[in-house]
Backbone and ligand atoms as CSV (ligand in chain L), in Angstrom:
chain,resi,resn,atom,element,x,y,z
A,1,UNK,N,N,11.396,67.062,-19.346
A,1,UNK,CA,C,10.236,67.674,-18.679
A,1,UNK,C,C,9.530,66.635,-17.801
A,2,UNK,N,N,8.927,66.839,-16.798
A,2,UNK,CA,C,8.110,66.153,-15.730
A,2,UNK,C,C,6.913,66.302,-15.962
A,3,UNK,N,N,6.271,65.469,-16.328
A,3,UNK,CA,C,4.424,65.111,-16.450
A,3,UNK,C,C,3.954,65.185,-14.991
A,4,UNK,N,N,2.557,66.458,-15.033
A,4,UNK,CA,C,2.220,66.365,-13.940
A,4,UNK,C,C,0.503,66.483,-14.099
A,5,UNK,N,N,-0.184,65.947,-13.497
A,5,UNK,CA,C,-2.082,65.519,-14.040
A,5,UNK,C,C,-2.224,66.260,-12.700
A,6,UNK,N,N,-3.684,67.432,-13.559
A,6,UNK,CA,C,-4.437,68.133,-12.738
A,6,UNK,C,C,-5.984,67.534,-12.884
A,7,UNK,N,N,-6.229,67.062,-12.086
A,7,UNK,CA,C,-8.155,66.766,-11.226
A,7,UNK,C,C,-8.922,67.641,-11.297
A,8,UNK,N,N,-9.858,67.981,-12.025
A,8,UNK,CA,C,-10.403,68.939,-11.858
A,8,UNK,C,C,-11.530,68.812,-10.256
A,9,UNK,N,N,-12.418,69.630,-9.516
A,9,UNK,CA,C,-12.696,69.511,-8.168
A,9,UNK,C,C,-14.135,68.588,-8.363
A,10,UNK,N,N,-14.371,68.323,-9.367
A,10,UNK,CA,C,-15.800,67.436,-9.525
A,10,UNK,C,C,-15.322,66.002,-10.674
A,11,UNK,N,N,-13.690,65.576,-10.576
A,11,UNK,CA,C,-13.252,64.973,-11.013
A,11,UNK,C,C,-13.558,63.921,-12.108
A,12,UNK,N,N,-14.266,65.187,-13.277
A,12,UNK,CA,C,-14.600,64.767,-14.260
A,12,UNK,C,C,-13.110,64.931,-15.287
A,13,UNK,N,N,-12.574,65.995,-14.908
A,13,UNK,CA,C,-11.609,66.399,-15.944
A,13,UNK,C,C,-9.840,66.201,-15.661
A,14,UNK,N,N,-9.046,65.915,-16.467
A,14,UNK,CA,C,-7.596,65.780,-16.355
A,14,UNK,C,C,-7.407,66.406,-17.294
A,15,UNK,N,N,-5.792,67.460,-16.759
A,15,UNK,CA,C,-5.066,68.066,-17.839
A,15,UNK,C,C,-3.949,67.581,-17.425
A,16,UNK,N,N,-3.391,67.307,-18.437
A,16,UNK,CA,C,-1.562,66.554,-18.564
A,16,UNK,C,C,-0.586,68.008,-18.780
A,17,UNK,N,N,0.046,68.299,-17.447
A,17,UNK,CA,C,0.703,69.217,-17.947
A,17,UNK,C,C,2.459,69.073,-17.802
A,18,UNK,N,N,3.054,69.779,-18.952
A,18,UNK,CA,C,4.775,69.164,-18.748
A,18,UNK,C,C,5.328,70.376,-17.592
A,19,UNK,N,N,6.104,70.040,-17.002
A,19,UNK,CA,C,6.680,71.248,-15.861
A,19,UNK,C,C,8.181,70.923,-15.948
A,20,UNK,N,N,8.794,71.875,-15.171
A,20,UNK,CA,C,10.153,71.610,-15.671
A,20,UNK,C,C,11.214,71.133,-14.540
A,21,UNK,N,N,12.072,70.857,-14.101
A,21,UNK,CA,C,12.603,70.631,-12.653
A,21,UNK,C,C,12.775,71.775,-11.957
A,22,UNK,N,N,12.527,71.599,-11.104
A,22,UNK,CA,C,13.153,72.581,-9.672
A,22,UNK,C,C,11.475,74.096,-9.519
A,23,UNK,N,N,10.633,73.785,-10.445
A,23,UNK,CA,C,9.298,74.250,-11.074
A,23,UNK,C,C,8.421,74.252,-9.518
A,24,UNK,N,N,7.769,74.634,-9.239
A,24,UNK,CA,C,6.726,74.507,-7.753
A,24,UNK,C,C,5.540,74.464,-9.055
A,25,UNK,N,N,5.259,73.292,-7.928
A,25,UNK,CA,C,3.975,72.852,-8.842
A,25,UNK,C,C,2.914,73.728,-8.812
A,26,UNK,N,N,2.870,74.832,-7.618
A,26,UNK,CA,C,1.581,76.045,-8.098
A,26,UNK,C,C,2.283,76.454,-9.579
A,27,UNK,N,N,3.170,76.952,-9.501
A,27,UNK,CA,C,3.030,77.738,-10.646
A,27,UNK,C,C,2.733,76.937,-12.119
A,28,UNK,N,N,3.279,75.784,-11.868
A,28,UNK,CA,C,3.211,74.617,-13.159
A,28,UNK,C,C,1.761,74.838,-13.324
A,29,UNK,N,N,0.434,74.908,-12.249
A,29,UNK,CA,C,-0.863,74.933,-12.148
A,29,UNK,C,C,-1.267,76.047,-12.505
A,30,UNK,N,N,-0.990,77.076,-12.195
A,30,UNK,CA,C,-1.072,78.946,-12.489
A,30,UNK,C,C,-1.377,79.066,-14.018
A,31,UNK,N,N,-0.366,78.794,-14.469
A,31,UNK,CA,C,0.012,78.354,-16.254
A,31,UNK,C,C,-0.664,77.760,-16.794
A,32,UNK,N,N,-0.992,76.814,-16.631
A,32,UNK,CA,C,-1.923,75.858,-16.772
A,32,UNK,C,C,-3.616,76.194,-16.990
A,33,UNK,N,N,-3.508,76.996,-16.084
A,33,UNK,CA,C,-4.970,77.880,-15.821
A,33,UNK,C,C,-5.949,76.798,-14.829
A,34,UNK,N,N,-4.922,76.353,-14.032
A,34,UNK,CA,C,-5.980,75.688,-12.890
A,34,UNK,C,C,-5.874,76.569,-11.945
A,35,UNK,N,N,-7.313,76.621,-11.063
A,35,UNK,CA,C,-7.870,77.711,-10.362
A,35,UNK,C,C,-7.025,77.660,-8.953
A,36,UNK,N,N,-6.102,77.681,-8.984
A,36,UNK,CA,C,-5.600,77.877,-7.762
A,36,UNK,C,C,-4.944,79.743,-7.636
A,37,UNK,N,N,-5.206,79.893,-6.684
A,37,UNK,CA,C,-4.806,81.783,-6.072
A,37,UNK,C,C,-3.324,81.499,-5.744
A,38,UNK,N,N,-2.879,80.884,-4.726
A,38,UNK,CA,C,-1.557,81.531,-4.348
A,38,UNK,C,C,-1.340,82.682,-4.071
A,39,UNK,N,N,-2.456,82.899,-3.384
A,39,UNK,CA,C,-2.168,84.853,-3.105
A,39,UNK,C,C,-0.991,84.945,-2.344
A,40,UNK,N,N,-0.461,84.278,-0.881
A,40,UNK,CA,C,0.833,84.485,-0.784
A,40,UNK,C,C,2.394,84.413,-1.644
A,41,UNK,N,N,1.999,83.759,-2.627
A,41,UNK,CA,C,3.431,83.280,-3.703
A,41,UNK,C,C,4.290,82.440,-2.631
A,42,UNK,N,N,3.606,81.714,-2.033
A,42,UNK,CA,C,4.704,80.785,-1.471
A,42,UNK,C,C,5.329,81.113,-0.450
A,43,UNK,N,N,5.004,81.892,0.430
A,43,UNK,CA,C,5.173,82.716,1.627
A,43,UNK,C,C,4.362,81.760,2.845
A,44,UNK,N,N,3.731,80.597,2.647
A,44,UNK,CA,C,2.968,79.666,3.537
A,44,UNK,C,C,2.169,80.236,4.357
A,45,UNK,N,N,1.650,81.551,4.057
A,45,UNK,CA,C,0.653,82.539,4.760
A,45,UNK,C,C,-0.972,82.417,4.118
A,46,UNK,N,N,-1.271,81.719,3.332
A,46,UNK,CA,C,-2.875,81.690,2.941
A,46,UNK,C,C,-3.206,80.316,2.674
A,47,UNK,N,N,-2.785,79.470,2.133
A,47,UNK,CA,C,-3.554,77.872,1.824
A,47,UNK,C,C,-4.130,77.851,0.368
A,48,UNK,N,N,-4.192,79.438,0.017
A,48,UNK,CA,C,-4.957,78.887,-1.110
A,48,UNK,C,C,-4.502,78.111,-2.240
A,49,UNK,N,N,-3.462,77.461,-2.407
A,49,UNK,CA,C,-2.526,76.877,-3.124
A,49,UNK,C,C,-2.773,75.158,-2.749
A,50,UNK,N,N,-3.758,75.036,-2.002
A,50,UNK,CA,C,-3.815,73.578,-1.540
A,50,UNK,C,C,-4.718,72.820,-2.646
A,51,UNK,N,N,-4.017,71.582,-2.362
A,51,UNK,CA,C,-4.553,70.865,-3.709
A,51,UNK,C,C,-4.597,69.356,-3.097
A,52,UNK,N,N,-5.144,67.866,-3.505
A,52,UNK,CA,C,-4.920,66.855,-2.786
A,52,UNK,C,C,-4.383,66.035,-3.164
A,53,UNK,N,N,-3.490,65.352,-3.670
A,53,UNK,CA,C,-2.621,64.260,-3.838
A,53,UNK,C,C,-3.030,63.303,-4.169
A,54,UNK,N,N,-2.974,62.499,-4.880
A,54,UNK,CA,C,-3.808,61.242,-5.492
A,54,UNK,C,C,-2.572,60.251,-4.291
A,55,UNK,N,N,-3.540,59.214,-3.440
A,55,UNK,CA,C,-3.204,58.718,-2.269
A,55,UNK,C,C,-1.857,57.773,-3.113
A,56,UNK,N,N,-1.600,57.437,-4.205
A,56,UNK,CA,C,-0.629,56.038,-4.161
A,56,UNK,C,C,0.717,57.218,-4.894
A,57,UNK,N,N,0.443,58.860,-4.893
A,57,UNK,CA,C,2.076,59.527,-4.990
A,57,UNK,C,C,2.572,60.292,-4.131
A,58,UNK,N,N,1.151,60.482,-2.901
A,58,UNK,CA,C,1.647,60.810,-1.511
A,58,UNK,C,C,3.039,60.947,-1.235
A,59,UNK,N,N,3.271,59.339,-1.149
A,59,UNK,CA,C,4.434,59.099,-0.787
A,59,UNK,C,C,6.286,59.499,-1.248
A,60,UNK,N,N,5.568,59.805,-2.527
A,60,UNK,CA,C,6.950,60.395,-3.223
A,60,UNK,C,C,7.272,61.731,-3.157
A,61,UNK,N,N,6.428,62.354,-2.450
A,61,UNK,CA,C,6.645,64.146,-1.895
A,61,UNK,C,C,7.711,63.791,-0.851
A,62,UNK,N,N,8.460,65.010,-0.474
A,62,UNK,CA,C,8.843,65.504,0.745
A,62,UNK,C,C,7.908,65.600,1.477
A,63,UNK,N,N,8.094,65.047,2.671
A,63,UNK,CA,C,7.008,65.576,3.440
A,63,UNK,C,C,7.012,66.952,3.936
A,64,UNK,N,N,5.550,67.158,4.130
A,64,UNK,CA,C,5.491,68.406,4.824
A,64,UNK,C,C,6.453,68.852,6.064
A,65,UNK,N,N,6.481,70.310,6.112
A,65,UNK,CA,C,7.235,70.563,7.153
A,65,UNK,C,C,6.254,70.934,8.312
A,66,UNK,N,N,6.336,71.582,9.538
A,66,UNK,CA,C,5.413,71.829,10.442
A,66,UNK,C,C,4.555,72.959,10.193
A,67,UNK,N,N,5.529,73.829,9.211
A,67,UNK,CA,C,4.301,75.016,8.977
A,67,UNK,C,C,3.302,74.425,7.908
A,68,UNK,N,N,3.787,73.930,6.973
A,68,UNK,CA,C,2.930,73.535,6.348
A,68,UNK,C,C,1.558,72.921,6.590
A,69,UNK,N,N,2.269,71.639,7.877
A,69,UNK,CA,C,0.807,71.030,8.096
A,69,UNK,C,C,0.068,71.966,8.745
A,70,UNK,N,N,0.615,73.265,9.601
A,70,UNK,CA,C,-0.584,74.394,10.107
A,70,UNK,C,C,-1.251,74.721,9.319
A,71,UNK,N,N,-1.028,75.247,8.282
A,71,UNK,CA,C,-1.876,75.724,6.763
A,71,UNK,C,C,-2.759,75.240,6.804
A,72,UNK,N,N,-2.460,73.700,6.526
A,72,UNK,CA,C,-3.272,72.514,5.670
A,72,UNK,C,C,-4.156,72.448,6.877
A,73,UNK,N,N,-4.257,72.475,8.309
A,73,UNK,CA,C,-5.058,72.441,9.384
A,73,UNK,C,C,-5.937,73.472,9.220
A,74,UNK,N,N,-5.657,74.737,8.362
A,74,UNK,CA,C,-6.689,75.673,7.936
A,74,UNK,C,C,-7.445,75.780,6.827
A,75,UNK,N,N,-6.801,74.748,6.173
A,75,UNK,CA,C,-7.540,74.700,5.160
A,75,UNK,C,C,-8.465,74.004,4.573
A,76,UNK,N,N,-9.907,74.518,3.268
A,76,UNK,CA,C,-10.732,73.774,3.354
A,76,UNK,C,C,-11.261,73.006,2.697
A,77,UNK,N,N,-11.558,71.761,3.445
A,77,UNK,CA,C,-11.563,70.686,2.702
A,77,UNK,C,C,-10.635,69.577,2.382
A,78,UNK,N,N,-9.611,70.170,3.296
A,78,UNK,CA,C,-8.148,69.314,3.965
A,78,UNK,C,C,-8.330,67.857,3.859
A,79,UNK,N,N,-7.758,67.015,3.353
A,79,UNK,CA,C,-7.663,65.360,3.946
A,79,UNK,C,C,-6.480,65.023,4.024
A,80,UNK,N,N,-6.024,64.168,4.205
A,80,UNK,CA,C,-5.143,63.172,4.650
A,80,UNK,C,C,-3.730,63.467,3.716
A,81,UNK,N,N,-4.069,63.668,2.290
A,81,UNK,CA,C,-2.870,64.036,1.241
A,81,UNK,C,C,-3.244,65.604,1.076
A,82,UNK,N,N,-3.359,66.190,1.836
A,82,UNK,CA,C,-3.396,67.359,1.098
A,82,UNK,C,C,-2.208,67.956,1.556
A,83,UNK,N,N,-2.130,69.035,0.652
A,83,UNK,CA,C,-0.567,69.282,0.282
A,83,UNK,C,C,-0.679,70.779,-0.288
A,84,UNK,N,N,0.241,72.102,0.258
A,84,UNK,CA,C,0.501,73.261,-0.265
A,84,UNK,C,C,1.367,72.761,-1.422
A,85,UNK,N,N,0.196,73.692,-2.642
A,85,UNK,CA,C,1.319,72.931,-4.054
A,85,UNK,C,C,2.581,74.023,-4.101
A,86,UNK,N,N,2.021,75.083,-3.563
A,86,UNK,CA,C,3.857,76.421,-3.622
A,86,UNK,C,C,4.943,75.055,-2.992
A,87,UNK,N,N,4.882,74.604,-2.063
A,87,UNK,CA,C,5.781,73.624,-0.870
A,87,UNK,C,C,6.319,72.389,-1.884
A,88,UNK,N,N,5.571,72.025,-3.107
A,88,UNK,CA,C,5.972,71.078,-4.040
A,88,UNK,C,C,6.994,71.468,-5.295
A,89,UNK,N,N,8.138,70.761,-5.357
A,89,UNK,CA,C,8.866,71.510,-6.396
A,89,UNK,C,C,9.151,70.106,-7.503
A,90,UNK,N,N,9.084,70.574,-8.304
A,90,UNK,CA,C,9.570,69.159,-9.867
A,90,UNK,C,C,10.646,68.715,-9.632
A,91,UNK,N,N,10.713,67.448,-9.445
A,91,UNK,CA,C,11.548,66.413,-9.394
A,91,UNK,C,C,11.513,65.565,-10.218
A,92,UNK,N,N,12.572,65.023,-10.877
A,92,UNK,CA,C,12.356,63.568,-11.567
A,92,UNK,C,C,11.271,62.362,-11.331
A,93,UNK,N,N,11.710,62.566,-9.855
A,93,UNK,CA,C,11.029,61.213,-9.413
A,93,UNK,C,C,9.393,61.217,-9.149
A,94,UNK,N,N,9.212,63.031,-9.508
A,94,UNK,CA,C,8.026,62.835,-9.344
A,94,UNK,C,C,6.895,62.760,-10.681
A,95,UNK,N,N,7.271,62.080,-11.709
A,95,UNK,CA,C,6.826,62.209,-13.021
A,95,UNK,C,C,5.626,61.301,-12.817
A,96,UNK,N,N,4.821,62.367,-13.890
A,96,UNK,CA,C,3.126,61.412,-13.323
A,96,UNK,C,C,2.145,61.721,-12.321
A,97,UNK,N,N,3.054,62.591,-11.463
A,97,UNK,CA,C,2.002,63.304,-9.891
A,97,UNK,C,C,0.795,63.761,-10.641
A,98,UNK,N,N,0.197,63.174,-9.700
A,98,UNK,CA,C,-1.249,63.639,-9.908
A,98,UNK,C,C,-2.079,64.079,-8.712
A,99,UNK,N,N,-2.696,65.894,-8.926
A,99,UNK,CA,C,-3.179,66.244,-7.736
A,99,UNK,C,C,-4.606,66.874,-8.193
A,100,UNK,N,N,-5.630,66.937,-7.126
A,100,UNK,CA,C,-6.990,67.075,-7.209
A,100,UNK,C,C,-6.907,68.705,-6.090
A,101,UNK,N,N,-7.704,69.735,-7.327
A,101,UNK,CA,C,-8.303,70.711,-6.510
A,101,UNK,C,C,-9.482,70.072,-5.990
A,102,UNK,N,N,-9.225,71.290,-5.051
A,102,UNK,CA,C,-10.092,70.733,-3.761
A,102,UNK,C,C,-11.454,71.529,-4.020
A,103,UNK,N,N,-12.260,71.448,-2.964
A,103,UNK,CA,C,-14.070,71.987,-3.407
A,103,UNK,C,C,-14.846,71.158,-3.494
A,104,UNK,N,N,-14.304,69.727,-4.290
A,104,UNK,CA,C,-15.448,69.553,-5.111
A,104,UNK,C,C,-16.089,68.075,-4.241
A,105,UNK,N,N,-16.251,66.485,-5.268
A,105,UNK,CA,C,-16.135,65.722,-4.864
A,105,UNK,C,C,-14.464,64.936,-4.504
A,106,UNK,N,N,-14.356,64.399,-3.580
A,106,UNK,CA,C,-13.182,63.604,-3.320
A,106,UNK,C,C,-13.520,61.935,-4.123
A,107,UNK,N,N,-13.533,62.582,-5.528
A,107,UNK,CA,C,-13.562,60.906,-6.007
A,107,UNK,C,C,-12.046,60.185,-5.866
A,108,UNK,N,N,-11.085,60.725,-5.768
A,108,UNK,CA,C,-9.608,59.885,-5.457
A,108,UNK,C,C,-9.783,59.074,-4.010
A,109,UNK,N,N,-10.688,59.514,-3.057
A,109,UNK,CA,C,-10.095,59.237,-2.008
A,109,UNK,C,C,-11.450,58.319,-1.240
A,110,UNK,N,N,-12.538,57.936,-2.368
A,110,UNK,CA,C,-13.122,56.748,-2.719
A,110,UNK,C,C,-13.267,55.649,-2.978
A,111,UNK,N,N,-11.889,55.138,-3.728
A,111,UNK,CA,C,-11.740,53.893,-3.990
A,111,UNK,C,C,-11.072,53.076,-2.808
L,1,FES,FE1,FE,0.123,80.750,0.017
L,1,FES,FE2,FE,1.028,78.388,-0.886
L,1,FES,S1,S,0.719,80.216,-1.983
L,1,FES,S2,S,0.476,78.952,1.132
């Protein structure tokens, strides 16, 4: 299983959750009972699935594709790692990701 840490949006709170490979991390989050909609199911038609990336695992995503970054251009409260979590799928390599709903304070992107 792949360890994946949810931020809560006033980044008082972490939940450690296990997900499984090939898993899109909305739904790993859905389950979880973090507040994310996904009203499209991964159809890259709403944003509400956006979440922000803790800046030092950025790098171990796929990057976005072009629709994606349109989304993320609509969406609010967007920074620099933000990321459609439907667009994220469990990987090995990504054990440990850690992502912040958005809303609240950006304490990740503070230090
Ligand atoms: Fe709609 Fe991800 S669920 S864009």
């Amino acid at each position: 299983m792949i360890e994946v840490r949810f931020v809560s949006a006033d980044g008082t709170r972490i939940q450690r959750v296990q997900g499984a490979e090939g898993e899109r991390l909305l739904e790993v989050a859905q389950n979880a009972g973090q507040p994310l909609e996904g009203t499209c199911e991964g159809q890259m038609a709403c944003s509400t699935c956006h979440v922000i990336v803790a800046p030092e695992d950025f790098g171990r995503l796929v990057p976005a594709s072009e629709e994606e970054e349109d989304m993320l251009d609509l969406a609010m409260g967007a920074v620099r790692t933000s990321r459609l979590a439907c667009q994220i799928m469990l990987r090995p390599e990504l054990y440990g990701l850690t992502v912040q709903m958005p809303g609240g304070h950006r304490d990740m992107h503070r230090r």
